[in-house]
LUMLOTI-728283 format. One record per atom (N, C-alpha, C, O): residue number from 1; x, y, z; chain; atom name; residue in three letters. Coordinates in pm, 1 decimal, decimal comma. Atoms other than C-alpha are relative to their C-alpha. Layout:
N
  num         u         v         w  chaine  atome  residu
  NUM         X         Y         Z       A     CA     ALA
...
END
This chain:
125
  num         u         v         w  chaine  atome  residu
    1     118,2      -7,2      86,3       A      N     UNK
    1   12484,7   13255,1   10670,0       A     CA     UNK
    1     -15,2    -128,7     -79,4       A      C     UNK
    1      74,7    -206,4    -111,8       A      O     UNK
    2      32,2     111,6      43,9       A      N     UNK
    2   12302,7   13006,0   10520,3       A     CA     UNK
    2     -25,4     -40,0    -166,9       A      C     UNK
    2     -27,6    -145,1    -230,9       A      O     UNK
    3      46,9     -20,1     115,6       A      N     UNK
    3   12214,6   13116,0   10209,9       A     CA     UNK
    3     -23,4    -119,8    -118,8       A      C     UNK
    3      86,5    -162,8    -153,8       A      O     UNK
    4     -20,8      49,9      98,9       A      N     UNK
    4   12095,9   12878,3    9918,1       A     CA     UNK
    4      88,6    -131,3      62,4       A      C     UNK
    4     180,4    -180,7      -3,2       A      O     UNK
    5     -63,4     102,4     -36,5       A      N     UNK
    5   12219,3   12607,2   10116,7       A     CA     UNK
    5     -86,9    -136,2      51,5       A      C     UNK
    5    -151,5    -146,4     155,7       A      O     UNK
    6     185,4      83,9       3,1       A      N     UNK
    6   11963,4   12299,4   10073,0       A     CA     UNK
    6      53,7     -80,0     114,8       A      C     UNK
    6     172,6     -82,8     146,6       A      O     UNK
    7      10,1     126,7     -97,0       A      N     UNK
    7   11920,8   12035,2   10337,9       A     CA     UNK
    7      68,6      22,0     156,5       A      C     UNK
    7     135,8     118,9     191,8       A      O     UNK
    8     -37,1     -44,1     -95,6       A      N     UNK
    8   11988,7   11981,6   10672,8       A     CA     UNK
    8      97,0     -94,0      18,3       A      C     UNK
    8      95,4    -200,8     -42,9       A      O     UNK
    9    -131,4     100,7     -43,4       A      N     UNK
    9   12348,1   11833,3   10856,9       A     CA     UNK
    9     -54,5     -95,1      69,6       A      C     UNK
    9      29,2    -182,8      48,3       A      O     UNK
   10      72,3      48,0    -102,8       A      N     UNK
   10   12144,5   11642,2   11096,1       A     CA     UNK
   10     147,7     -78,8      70,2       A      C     UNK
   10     150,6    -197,1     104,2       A      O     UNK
   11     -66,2      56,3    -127,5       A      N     UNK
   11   12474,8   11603,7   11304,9       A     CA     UNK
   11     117,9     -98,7     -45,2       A      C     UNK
   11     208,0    -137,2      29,4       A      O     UNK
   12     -60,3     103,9     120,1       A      N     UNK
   12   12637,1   11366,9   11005,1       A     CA     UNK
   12     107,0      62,8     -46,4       A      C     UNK
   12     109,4     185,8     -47,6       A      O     UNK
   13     -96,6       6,3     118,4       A      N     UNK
   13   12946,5   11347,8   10794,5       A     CA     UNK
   13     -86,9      -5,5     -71,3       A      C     UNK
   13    -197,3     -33,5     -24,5       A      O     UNK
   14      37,5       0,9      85,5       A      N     UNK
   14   12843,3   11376,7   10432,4       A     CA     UNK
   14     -28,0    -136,0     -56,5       A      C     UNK
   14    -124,9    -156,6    -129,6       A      O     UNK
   15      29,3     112,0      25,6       A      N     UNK
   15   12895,0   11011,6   10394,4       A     CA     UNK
   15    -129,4     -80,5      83,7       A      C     UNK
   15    -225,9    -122,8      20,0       A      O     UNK
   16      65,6      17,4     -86,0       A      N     UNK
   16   12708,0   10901,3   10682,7       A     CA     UNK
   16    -170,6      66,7     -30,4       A      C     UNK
   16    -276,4       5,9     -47,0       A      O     UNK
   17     136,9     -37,3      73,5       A      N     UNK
   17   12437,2   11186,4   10580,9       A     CA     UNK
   17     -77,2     -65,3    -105,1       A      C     UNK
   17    -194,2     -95,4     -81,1       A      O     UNK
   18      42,9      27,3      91,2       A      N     UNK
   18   12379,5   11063,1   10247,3       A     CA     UNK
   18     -67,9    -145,1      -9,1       A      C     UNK
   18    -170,2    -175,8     -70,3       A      O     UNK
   19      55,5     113,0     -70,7       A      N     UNK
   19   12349,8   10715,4   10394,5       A     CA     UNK
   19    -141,9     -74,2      61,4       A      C     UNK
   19    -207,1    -175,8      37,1       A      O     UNK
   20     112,0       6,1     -80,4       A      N     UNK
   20   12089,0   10768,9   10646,2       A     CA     UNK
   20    -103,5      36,0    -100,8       A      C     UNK
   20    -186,2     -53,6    -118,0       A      O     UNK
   21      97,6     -61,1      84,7       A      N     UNK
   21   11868,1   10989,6   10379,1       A     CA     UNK
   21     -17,7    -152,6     -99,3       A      C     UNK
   21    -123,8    -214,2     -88,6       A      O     UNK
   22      22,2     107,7      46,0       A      N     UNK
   22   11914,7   10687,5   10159,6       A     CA     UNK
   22    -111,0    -110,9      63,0       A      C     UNK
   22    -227,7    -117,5      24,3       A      O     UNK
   23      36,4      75,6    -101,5       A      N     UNK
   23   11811,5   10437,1   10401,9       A     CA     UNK
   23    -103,1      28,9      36,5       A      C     UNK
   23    -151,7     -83,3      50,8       A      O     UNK
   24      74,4     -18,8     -80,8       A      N     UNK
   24   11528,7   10579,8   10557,9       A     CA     UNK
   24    -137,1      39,7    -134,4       A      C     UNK
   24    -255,3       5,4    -131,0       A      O     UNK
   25     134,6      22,8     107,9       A      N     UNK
   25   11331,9   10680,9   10204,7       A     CA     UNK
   25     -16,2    -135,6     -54,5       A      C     UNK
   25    -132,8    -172,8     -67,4       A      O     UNK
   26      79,9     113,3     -13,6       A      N     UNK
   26   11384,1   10302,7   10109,1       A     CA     UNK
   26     -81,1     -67,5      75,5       A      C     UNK
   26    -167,1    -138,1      22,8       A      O     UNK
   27      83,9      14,0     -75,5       A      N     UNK
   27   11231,6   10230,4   10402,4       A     CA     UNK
   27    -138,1      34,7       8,4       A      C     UNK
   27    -227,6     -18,8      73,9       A      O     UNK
   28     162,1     -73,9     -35,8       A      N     UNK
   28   10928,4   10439,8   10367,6       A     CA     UNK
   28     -45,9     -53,2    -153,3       A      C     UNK
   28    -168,4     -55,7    -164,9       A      O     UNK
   29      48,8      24,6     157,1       A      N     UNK
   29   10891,2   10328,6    9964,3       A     CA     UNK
   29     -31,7    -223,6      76,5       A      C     UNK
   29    -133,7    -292,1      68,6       A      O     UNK
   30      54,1     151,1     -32,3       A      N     UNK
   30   10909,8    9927,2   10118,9       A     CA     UNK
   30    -131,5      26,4      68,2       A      C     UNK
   30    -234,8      14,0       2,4       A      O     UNK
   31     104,8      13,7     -92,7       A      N     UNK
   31   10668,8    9976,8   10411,8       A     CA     UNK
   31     -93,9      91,1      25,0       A      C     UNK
   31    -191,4      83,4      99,7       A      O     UNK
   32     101,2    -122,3      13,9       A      N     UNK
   32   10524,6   10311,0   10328,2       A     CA     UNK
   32     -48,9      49,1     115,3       A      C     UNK
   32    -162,8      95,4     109,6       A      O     UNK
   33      -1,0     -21,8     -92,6       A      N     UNK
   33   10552,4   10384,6   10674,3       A     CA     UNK
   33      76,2      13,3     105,6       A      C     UNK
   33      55,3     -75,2     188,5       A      O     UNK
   34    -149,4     -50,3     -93,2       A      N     UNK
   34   10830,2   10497,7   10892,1       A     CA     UNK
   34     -46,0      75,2     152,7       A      C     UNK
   34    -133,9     158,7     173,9       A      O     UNK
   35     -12,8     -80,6    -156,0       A      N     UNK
   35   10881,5   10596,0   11283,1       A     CA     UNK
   35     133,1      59,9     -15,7       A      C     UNK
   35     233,1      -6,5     -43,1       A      O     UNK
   36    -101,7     -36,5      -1,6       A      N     UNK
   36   11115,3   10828,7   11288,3       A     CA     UNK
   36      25,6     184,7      44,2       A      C     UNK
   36     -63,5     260,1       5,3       A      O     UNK
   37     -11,7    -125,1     -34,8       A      N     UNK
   37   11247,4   11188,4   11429,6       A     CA     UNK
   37     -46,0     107,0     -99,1       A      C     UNK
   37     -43,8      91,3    -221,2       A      O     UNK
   38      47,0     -98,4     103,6       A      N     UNK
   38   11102,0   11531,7   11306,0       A     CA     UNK
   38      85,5       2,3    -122,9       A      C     UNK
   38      65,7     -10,6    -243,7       A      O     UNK
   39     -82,3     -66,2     131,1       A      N     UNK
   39   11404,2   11628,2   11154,2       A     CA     UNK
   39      40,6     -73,1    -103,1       A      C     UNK
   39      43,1     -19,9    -214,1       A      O     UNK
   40     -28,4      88,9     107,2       A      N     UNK
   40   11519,1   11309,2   10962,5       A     CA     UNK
   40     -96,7     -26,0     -95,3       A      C     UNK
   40     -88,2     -59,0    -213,6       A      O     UNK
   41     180,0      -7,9     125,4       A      N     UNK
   41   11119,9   11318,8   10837,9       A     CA     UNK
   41      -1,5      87,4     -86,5       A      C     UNK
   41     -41,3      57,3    -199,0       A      O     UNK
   42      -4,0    -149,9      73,5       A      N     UNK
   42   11171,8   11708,2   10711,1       A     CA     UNK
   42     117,8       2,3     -83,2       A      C     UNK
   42     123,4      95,4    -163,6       A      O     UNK
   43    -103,8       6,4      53,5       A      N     UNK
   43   11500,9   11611,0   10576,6       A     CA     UNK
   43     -37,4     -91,1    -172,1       A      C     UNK
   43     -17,4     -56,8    -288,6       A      O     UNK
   44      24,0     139,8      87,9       A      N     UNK
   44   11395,8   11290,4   10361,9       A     CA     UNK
   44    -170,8      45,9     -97,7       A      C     UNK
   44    -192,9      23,5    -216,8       A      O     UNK
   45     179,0     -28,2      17,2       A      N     UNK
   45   10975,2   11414,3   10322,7       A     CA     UNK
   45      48,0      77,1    -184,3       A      C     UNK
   45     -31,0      44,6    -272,9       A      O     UNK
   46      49,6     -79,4     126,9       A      N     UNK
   46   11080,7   11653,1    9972,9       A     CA     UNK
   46      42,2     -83,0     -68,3       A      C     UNK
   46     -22,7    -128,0    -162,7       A      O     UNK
   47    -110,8     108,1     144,3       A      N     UNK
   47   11359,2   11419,5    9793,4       A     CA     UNK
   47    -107,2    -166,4      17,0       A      C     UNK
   47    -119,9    -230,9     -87,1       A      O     UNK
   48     149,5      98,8      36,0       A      N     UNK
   48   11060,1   11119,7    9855,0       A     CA     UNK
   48     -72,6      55,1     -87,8       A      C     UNK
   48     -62,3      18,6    -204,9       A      O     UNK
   49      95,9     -15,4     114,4       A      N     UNK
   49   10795,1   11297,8    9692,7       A     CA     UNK
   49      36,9      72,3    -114,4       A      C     UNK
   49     -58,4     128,1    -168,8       A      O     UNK
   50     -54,6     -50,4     132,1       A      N     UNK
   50   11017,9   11439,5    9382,7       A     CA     UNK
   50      29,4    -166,9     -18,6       A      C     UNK
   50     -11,7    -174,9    -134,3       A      O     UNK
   51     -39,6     158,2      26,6       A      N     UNK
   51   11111,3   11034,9    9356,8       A     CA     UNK
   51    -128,3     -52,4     -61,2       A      C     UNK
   51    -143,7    -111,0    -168,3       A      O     UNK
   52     153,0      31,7      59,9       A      N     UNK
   52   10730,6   10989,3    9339,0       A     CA     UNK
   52     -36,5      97,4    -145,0       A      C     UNK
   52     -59,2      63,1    -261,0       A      O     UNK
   53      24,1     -48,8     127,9       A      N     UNK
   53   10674,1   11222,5    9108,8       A     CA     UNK
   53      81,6     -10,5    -139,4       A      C     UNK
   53      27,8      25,5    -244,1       A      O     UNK
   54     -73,8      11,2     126,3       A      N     UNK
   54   10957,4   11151,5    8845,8       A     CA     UNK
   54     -59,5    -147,0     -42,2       A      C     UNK
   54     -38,4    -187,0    -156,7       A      O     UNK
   55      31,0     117,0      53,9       A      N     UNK
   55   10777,9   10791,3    8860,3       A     CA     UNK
   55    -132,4      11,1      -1,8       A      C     UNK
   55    -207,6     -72,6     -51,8       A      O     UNK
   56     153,4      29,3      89,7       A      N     UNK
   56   10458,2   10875,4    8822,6       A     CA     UNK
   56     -28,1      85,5    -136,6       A      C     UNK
   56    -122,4      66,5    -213,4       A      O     UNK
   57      17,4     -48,2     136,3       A      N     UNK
   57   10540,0   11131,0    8533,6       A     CA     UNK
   57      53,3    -106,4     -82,2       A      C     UNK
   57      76,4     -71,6    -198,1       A      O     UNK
   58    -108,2      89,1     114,6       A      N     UNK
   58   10723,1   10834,9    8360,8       A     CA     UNK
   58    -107,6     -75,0     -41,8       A      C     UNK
   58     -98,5     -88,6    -163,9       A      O     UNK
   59     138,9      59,9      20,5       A      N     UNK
   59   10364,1   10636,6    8349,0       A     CA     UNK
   59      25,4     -51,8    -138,5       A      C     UNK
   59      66,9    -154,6    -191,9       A      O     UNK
   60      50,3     -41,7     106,7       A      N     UNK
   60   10271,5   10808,1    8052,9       A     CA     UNK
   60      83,8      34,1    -130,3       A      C     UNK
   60      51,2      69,1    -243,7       A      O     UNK
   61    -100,2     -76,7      73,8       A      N     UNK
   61   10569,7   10895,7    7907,5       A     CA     UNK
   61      72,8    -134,0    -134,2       A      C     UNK
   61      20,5    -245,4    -135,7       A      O     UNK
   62     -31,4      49,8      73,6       A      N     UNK
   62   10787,3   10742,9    7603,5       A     CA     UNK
   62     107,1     -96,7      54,3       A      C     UNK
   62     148,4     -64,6     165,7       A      O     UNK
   63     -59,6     114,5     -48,3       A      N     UNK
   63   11013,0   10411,0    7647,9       A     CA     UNK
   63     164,2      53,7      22,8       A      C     UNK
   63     212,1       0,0     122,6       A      O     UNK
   64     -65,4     -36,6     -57,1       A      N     UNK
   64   11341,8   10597,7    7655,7       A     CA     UNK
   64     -22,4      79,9      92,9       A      C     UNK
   64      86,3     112,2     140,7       A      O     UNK
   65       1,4    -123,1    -104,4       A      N     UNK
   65   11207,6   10866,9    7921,7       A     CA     UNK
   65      -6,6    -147,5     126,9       A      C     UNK
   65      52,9    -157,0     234,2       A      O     UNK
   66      29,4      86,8    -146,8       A      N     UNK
   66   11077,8   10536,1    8129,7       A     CA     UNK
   66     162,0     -34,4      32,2       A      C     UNK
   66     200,1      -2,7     144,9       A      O     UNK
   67     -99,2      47,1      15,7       A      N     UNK
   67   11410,0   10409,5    8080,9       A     CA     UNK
   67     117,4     106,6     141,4       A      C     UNK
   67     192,2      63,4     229,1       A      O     UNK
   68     -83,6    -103,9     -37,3       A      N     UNK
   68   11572,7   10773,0    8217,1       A     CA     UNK
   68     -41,0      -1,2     145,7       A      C     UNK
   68      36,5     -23,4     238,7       A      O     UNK
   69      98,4     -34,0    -120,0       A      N     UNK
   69   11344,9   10823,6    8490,3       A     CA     UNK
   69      39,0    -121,2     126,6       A      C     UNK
   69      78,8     -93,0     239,6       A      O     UNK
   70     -82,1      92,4     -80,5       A      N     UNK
   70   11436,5   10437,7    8630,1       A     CA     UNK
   70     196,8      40,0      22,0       A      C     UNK
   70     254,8     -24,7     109,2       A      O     UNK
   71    -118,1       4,7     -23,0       A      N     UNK
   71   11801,3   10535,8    8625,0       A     CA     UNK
   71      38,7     133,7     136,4       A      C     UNK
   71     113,5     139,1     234,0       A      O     UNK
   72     -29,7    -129,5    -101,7       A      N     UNK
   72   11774,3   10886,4    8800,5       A     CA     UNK
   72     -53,1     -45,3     121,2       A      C     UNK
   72       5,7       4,0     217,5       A      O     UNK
   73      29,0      46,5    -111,7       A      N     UNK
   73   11580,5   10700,3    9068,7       A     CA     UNK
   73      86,6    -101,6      95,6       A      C     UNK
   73      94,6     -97,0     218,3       A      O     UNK
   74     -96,1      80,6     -51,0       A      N     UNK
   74   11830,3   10418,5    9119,3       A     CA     UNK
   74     125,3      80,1      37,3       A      C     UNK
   74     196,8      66,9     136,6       A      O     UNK
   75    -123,6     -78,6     -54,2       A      N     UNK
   75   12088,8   10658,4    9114,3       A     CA     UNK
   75      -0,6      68,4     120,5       A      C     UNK
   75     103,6      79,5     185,2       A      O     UNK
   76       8,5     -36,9    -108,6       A      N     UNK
   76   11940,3   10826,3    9393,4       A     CA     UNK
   76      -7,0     -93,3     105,4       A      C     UNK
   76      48,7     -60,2     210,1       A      O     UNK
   77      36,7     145,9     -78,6       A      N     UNK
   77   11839,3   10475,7    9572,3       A     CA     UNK
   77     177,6     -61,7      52,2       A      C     UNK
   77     207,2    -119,4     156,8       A      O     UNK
   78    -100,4      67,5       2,5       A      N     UNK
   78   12189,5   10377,2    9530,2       A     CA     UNK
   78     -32,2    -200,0     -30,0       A      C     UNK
   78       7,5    -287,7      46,8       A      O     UNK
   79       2,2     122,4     -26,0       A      N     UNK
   79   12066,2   10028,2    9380,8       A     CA     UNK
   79    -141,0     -22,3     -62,1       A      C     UNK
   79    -224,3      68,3     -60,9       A      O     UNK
   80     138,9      -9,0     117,6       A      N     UNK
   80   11758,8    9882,5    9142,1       A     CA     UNK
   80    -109,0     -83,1     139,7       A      C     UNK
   80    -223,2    -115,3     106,8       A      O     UNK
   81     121,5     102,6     -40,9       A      N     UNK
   81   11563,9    9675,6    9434,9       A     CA     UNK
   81    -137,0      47,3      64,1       A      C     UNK
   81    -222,6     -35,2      95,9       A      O     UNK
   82      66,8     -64,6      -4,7       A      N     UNK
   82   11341,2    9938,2    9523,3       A     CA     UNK
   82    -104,0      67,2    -135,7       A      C     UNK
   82    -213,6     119,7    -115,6       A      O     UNK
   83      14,2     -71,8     104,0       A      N     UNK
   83   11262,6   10067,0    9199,5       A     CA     UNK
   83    -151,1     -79,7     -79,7       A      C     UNK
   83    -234,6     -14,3    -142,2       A      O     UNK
   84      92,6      31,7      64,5       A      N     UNK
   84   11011,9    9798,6    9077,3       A     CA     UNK
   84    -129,8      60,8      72,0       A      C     UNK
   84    -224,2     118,9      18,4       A      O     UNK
   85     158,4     -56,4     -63,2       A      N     UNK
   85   10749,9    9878,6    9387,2       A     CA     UNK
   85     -12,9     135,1     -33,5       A      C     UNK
   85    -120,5     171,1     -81,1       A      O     UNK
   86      13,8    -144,8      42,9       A      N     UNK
   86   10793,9   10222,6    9323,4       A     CA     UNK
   86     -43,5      18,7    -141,0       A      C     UNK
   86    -131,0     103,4    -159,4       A      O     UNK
   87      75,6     -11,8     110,1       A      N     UNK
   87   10723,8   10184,9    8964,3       A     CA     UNK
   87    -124,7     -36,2     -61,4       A      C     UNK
   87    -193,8       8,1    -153,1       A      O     UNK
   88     100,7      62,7      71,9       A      N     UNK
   88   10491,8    9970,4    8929,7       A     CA     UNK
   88     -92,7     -22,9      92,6       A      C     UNK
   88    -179,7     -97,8      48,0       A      O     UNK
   89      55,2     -15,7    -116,7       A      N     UNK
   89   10314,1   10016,3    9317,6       A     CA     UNK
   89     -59,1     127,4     -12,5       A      C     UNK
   89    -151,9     159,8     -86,6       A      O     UNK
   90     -22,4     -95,9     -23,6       A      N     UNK
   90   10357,6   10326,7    9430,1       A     CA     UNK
   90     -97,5     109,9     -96,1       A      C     UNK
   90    -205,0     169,9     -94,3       A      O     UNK
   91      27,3    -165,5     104,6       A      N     UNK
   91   10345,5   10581,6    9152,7       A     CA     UNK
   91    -123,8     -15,3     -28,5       A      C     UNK
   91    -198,3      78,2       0,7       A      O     UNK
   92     150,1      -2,7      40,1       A      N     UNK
   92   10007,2   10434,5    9012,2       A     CA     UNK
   92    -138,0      49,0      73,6       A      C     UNK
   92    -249,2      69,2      24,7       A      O     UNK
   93      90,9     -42,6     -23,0       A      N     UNK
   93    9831,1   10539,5    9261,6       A     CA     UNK
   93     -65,8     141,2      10,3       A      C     UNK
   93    -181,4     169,1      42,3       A      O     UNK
   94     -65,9    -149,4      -4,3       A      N     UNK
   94    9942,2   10918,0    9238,3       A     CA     UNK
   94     -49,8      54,8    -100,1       A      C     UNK
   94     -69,7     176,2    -104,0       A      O     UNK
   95      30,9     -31,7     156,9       A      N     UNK
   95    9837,6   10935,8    8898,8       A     CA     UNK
   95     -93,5     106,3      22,6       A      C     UNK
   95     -64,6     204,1     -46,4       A      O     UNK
   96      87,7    -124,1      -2,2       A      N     UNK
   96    9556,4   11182,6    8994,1       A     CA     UNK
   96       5,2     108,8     121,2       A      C     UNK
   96     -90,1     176,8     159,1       A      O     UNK
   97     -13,8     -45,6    -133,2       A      N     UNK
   97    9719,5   11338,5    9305,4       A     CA     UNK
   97     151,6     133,5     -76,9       A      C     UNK
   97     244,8     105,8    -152,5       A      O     UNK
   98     -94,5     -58,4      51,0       A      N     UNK
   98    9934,4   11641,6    9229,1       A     CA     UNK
   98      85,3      92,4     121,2       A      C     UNK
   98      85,9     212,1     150,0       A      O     UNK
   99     -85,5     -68,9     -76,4       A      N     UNK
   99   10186,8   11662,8    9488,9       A     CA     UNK
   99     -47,4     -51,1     178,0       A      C     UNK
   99    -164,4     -89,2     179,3       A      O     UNK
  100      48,9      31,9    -131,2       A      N     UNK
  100   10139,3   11575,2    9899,4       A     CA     UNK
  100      -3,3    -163,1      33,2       A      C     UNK
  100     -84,8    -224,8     101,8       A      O     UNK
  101      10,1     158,0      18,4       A      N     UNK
  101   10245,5   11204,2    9840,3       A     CA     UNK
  101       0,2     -36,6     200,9       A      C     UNK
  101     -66,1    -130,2     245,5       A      O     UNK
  102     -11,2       9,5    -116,6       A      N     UNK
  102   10309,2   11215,0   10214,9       A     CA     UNK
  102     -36,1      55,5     132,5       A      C     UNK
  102     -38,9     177,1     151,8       A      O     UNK
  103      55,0     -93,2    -146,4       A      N     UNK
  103   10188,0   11269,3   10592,8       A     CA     UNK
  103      49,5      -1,3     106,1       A      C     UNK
  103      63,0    -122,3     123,8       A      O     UNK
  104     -53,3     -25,2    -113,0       A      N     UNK
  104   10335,1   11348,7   10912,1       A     CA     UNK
  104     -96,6      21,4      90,4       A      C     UNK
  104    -179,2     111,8     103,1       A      O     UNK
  105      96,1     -29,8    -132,9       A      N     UNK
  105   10176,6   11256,6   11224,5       A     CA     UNK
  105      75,5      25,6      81,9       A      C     UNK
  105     195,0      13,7      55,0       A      O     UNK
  106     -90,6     -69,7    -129,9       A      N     UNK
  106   10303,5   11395,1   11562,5       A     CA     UNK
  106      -4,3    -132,0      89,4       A      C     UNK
  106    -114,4    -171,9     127,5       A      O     UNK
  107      20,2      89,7    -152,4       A      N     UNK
  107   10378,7   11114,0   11834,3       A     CA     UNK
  107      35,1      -0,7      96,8       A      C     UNK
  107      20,7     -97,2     171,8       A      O     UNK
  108     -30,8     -26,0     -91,3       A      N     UNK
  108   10529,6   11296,9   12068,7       A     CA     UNK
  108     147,7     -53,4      18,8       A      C     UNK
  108     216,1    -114,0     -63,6       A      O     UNK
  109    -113,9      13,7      18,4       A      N     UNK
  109   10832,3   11278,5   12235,9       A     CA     UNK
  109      62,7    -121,2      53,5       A      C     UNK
  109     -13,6    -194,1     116,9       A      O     UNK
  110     -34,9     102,5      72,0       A      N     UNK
  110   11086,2   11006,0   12203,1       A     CA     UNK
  110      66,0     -28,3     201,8       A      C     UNK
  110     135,9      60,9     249,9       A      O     UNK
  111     -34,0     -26,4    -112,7       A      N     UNK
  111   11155,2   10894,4   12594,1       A     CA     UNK
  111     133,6      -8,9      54,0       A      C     UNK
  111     170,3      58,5     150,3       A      O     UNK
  112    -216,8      -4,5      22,7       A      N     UNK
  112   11562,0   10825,9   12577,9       A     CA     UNK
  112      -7,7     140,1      21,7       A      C     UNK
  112     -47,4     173,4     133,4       A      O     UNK
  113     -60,6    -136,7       5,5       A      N     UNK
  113   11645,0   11197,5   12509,1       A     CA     UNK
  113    -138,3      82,4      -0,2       A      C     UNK
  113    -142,9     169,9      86,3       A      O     UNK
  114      93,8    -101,3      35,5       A      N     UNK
  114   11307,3   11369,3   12396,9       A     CA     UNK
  114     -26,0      84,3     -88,0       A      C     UNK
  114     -86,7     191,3     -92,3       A      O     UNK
  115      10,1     -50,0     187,7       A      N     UNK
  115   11359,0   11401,6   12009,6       A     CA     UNK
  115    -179,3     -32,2     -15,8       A      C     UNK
  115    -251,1    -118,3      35,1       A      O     UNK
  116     161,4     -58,9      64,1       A      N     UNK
  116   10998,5   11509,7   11861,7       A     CA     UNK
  116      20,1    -135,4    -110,1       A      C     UNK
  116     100,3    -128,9    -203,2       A      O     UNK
  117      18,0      61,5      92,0       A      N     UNK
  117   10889,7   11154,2   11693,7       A     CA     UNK
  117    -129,8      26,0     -82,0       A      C     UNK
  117    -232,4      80,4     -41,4       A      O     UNK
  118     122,6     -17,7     112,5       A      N     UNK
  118   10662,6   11148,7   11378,0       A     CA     UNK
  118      -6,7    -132,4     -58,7       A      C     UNK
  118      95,8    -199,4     -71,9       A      O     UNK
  119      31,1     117,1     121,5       A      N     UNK
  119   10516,8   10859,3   11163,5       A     CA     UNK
  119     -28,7      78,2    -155,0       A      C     UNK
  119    -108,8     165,5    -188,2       A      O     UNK
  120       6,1     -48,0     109,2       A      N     UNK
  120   10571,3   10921,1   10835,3       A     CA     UNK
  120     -43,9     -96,9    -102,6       A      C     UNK
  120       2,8    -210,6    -108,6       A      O     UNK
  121      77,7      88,4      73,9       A      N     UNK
  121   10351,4   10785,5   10570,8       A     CA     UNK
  121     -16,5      19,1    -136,8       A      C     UNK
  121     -26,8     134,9    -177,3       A      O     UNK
  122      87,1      -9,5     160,2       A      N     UNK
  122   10244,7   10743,3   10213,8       A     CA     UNK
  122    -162,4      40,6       0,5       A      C     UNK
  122    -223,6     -55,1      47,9       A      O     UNK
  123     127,0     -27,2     -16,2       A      N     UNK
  123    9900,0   10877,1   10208,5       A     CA     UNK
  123    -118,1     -89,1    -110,1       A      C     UNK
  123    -112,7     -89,9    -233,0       A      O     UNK
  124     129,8      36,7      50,1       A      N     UNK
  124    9572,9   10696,9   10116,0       A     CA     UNK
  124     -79,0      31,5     -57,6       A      C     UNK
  124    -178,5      69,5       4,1       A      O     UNK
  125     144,7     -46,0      87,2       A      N     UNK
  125    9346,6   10776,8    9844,3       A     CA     UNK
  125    -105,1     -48,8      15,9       A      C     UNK
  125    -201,7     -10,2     -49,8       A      O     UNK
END
């Protein structure tokens, strides 16, 4: 049973997991656009847009919260070099969007093995 048991193994050690998930949302915060398998998309797609949203609630917010808000993000990033586009890119455009920072297109399957690829995107206002 699974119960209450968040995320998926996708096949990983914990180190390795935490790695790839890393890796693959900086990727989508640089280029705001990623090729990549369903499941690593469905894996990475919620802990992205809670990232977006702790930086676009920080906007508005008071100079220690901005302060908090950059640290819980780096901490998740593992690392500050992401953190400016995301703060000062990214989030602004969100400001009137509540929630759905991201889209999943279908591109079929992947011809090596026949993993289900998706493009995963930042969405356009």
């Amino acid at each position: 049973m699974r119960h209450q048991v968040a995320g998926k193994k996708l096949n990983r050690t914990k180190g390795a997991r935490i790695a790839l998930r890393r890796t693959l949302i900086k990727q989508l915060f640089e280029h705001e656009r990623i090729k990549t398998t369903k499941a690593k998309a469905q894996a990475i797609r919620g802990e992205a847009e809670k990232m977006i949203t702790v930086a676009r609630n920080s906007i508005e917010a008071e100079d220690a919260q901005k302060v908090h808000a950059r640290r819980l993000i780096a901490a998740r990033l593992g690392g500050n070099k992401m953190l400016p586009k995301l703060f000062d890119d990214i989030a602004p455009r969100f400001v009137n969007r509540n929630g759905g920072y991201t889209r999943m297109l279908k591109l079929g399957p992947r011809k090596g093995d026949g993993a289900d690829m998706v493009l995963l995107e930042l969405v356009e206002e």
